[in-house]
N, C-alpha and C positions, 0 to 999 in steps of 0.2 A: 231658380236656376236661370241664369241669361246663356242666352246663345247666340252664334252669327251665323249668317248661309251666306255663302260664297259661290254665287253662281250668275251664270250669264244668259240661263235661259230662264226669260220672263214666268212662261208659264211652271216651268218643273220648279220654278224658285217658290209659287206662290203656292202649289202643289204643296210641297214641302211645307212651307210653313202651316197651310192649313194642315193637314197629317201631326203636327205638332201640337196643336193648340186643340185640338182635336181629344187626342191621347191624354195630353195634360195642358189645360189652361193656365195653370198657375206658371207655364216655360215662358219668360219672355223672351222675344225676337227681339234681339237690340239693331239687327238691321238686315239688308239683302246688296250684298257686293258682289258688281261682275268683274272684278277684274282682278288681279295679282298686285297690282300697283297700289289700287286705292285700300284694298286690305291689308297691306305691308304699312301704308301711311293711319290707316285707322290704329295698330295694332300697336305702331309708335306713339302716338298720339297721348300722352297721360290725360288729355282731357275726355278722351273716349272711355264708358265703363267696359270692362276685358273682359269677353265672355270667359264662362264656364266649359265651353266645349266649342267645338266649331264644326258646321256640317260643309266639306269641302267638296267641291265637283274639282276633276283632273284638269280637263281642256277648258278652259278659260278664253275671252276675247283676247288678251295680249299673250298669257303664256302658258306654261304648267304648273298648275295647281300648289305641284314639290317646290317650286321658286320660294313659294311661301313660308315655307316650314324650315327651307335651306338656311334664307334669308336671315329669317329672327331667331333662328336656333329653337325653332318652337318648342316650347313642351305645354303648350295648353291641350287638350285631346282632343282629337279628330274621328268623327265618322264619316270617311270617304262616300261622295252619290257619285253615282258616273254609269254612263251608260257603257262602260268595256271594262274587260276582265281583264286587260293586259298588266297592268299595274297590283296586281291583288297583292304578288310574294313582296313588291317595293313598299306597299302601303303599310305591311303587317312590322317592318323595319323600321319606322319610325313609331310616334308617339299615337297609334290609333289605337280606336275601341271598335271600329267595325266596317266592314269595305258592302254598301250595299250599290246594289245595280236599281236600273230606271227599267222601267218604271218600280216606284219604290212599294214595295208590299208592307201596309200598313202594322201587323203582323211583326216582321223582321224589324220595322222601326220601331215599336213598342221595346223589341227584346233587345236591339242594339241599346235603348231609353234605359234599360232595366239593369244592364248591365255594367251602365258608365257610373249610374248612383250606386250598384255595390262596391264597384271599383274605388270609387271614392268615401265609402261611407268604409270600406273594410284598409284603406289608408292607413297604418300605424309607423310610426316612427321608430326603427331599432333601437333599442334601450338594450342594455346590460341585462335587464328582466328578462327578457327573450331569449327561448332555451339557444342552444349556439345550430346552427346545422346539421341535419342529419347526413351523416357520411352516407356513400353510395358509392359502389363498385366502381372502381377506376382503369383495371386492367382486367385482360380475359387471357387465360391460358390455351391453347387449342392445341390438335396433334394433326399432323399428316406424316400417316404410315409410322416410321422411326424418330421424324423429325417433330421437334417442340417449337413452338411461338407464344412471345407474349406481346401484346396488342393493349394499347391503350383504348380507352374508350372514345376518348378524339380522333382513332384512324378508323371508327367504324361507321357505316352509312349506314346500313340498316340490319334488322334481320329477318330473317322471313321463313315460313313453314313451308316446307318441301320434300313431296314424299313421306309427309310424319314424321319429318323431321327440322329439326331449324341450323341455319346458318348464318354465320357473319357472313356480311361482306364489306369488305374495306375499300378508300375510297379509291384506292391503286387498283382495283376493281378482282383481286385474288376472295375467295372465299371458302369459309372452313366450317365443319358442323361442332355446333358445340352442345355439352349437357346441360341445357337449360329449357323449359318451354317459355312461350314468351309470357304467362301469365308473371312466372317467377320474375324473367327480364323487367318487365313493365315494374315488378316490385325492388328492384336493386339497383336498379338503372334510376339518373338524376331525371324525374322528370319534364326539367326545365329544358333541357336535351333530348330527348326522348317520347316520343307519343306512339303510341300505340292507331293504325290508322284505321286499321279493320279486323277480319281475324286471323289472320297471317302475316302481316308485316306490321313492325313494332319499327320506326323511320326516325334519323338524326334531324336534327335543323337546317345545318349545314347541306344535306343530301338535296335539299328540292330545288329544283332548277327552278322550275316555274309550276304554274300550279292556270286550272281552265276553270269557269265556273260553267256548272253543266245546267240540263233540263234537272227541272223537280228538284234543287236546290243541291245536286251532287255536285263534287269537287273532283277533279282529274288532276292528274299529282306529275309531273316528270321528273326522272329522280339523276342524280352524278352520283357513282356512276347509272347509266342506263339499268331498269327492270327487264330482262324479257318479254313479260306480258305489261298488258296498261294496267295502271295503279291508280284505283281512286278510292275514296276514304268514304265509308260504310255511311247511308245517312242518320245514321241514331246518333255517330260521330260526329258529325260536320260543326255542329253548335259548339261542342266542347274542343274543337280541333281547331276553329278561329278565337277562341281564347284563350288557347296556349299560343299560337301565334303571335298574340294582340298584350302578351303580358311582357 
């Protein structure tokens, strides 16, 4: 596997690389760039070999990081280092396998390591062999009092347990209880839209405004419309919650 780091600070660059070589000797480092410029020209370059993955820091000497990927329309994959969280919900929208923070915890670099080679190794091309889609609930029926509504599954944010009981809430911020618990939700609803983030709310993609990285490796979630209470995602979650993000 070759790789590039993209970074401007001497030390965390060299950090990095040893943590790599470390984990696995056989990754080679095809280089360490600080800048946005000279990586854009490297990446052009046919006589440079292309990495396999790219380990990117955000703030760079000349610019941000995203110039990068804007640039060449990247689809090589990236795992973002950076010492700030503000960026997490941007990074997960583009081509990444994993947003980690500085100082990097050898640990999270292993399993970010671990999970770019399933990603790759589990790689298959659609063929006709490939059973077609499983269908998954599109619309929701709900009552209030006399009145009937039908609700697609793209007008809903999330839904959440209240009372022992569950409700939608749509993104025009009305909400209705519906008969379903969310385990069933979590089974009818498309995945790829849908994650379950702890034991009460089961959350759209679209709903997350931004998203905090906490202590002890928790996530703090803000949602559109607004939660009442703060929302954050269970830690037995967190691992499988950045790669649904990341897919």
């Amino acid at each position: 596997m070759n790789v590039l780091i993209v970074e401007d600070e001497e030390l965390s660059a060299e950090r990095l690389q040893n943590l790599i070589r470390n984990i696995d000797p056989t990754i080679r480092v095809l280089g360490i760039i600080p800048s946005v410029f000279e990586t854009i020209a490297y990446l052009q370059s046919s006589a440079n070999t292309q990495p396999d993955l790219i380990f990117l820091d955000i703030h760079l000497e000349d610019d941000n990081g995203f110039r990068i990927i804007e640039n060449q329309d990247l689809m090589i994959p990236v795992i973002f280092t950076t010492a700030f969280d503000d960026y997490l919900l941007r990074a997960f929208k583009v081509h990444s396998i994993d947003y980690l923070l500085k100082p990097i915890n050898p640990l999270e670099l292993q399993a970010s390591l671990n999970k770019f080679r399933k990603i790759r190794t589990n790689a298959v091309p659609q063929t006709e062999e490939h059973p077609a889609p499983e269908k998954y609930k599109d619309r929701f029926l709900v009552t209030a009092g006399s009145r009937i509504f039908t609700f697609n599954t793209s007008e809903i944010a999330y839904f959440t347990i209240e009372e022992r009981a569950t409700f939608l809430r749509l993104f025009d911020g009305r909400h209705f209880a519906v008969e379903y618990s969310l385990e069933k939700l979590s089974q009818i609803l498309d995945p790829a839209a849908f994650f379950r983030i702890n034991r009460t709310m089961l959350l759209s993609l679209h709903a997350i405004r931004e998203m905090h990285a906490m202590s002890a490796g928790k996530l703090k979630i803000e949602l559109n419309p607004a939660h009442a209470q703060e929302v954050y995602v269970s830690s037995e979650r967190v691992t499988e919650f950045k790669n649904w993000l990341g897919k």
